[in-house]
N, C-alpha and C positions, 0 to 999 in steps of 0.2 A: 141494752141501751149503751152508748160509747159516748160519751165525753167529748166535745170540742172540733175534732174531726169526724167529718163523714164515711165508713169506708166504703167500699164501692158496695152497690146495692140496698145501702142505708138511704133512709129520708129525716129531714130535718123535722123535727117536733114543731107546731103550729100551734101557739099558746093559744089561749081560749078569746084574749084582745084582738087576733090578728099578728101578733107580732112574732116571728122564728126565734126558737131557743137555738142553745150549741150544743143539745143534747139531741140525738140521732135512732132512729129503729129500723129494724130490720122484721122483714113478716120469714114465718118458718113456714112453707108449703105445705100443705094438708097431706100431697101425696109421698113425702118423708115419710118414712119407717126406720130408718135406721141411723144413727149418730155415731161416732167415732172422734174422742177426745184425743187431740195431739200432748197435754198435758193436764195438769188439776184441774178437773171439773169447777170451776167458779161458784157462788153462791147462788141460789135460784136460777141455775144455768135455762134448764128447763120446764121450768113448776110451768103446770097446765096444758102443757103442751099434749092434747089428750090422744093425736096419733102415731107417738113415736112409740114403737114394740121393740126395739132392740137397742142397748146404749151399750158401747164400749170404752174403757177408758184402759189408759196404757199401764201396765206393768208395774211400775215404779211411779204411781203417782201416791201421794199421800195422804189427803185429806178429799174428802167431797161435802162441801157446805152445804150450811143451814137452806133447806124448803129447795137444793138441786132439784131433785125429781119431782118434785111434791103434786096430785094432781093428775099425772102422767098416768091417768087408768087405764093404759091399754100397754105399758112394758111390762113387759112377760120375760126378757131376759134380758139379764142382767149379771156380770158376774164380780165379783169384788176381789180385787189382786191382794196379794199378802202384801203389799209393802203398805197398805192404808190404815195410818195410827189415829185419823180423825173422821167423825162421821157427826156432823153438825144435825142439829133438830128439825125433824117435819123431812129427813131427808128423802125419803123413802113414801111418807105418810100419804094414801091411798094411791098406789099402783096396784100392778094388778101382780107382783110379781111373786112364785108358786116357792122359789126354793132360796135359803141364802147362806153364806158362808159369813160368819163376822168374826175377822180374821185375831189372832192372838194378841198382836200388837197394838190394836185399838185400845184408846185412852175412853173414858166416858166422864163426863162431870155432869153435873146436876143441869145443867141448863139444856143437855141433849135431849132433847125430851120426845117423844110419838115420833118417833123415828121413821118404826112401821107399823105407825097406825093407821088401822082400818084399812090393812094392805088383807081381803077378806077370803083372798083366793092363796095366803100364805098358809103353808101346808109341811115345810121340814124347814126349821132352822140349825145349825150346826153350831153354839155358841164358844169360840176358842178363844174370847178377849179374857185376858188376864187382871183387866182393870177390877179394881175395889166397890166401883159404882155402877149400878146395875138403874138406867133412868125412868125419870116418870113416865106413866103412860107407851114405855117402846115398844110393846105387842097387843098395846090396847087394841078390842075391837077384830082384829084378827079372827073370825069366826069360825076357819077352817084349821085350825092351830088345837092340835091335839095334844101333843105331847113337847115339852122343853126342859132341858136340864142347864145349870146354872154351874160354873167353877166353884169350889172354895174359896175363890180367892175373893168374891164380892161380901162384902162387909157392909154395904148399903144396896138397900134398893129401894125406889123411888114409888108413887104412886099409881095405882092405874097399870102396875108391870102387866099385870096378863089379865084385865079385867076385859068379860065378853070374849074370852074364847073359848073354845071347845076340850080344854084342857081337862083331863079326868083323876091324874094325879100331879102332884106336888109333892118337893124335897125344896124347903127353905134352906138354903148352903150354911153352914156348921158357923158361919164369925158373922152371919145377921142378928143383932140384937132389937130392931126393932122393928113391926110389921107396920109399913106406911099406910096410911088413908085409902081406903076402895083398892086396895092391891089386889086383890080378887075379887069384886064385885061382880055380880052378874056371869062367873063361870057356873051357868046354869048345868055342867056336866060333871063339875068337882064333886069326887066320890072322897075322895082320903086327901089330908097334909098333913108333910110332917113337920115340924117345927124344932130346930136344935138347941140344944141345953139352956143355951142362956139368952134367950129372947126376955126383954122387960118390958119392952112395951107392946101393944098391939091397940092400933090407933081407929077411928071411927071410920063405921064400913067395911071394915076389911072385906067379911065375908057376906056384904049382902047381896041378897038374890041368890046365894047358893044353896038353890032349892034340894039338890042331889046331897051335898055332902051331910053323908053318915059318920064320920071320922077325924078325929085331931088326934096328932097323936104331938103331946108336949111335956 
């Protein structure tokens, strides 16, 4: 949606009185498959958009906002450049996409939340952000998600981090002190966790439905 000007191929909005706003849309062609960012992906650039399968975005861009992808259940590739320190909430959250890189220099704060949630067909993550915060719900629902390992360096993690996926073991990182709400809920394949020295809290739900886990080790 654009603001004030038309650009070419946009149409003006038609209030529901009859009367034209100064706000303008543009239709994305169904027979689109492939996108190519000239710079930062904007915020909800593409949510819904359910036949795009391949997004690129350039090199040097920074940030990809909140609910960009969101939706977008048929991108399958997808690749995320090092130079991206930000990755806004819902960005990702159901695509279809199998593999991802989250690069070192991302930042995470609480409010990133489901990131890639219930992306079901997520299968190898490689987690290289160095950030302290690890968000709610980011690989919730992720079904096909076996195995993840986590920095040192995160000192929070949020709810819902790997709840419903196929995850069979677990290493909680060494400076978490506290196990958030449903953080594993429903990983009906958690056999073993291990939990480091000075955890104090461990909050409601953590482990329910984890009908498999035989093991804590704290």
């Amino acid at each position: 949606i654009y603001k004030t000007v038309a650009p070419e191929g946009f149409f003006s909005l038609q209030q529901s009185d009859g009367s034209v706003s100064n706000s303008y849309y543009g239709i994305v062609p169904y027979s689109l498959k492939e996108i190519h960012f000239l710079n930062d992906p904007c915020r909800m650039a593409l949510s819904f958009c359910s036949m795009i399968e391949k997004v690129t975005i350039p090199e040097n861009a920074t940030s990809i906002g909140a609910n960009a992808f969101r939706g977008c259940t048929s991108l399958r590739d997808f690749v995320m450049p090092e130079s991206i320190t930000q990755i806004g909430g819902y960005a990702f959250n159901q695509t279809a996409i199998q593999s991802i890189t989250i690069p070192k220099n991302v930042k995470f704060d609480v409010y990133d939340q489901y990131i890639f949630g219930e992306c079901r067909e997520l299968r190898d993550v490689t987690y290289l952000s160095q950030s302290t915060c690890c968000p709610s719900g980011i690989f919730y629902g992720c079904t096909s998600l076996t195995e993840l390992t986590l920095p040192n360096t995160v000192t929070t993690i949020g709810s819902s981090i790997i709840a419903g996926t196929a995850i069979q073991e677990f290493t909680v990182p060494k400076g978490v002190t506290v196990i958030s709400s449903n953080a594993f809920a429903d990983c009906t394949q958690l056999v073993s966790i291990t939990l480091p020295n000075n955890i104090t809290v461990i909050e409601y739900y953590a482990f329910l439905g984890c009908a498999s886990l035989k093991q804590i080790n704290i």
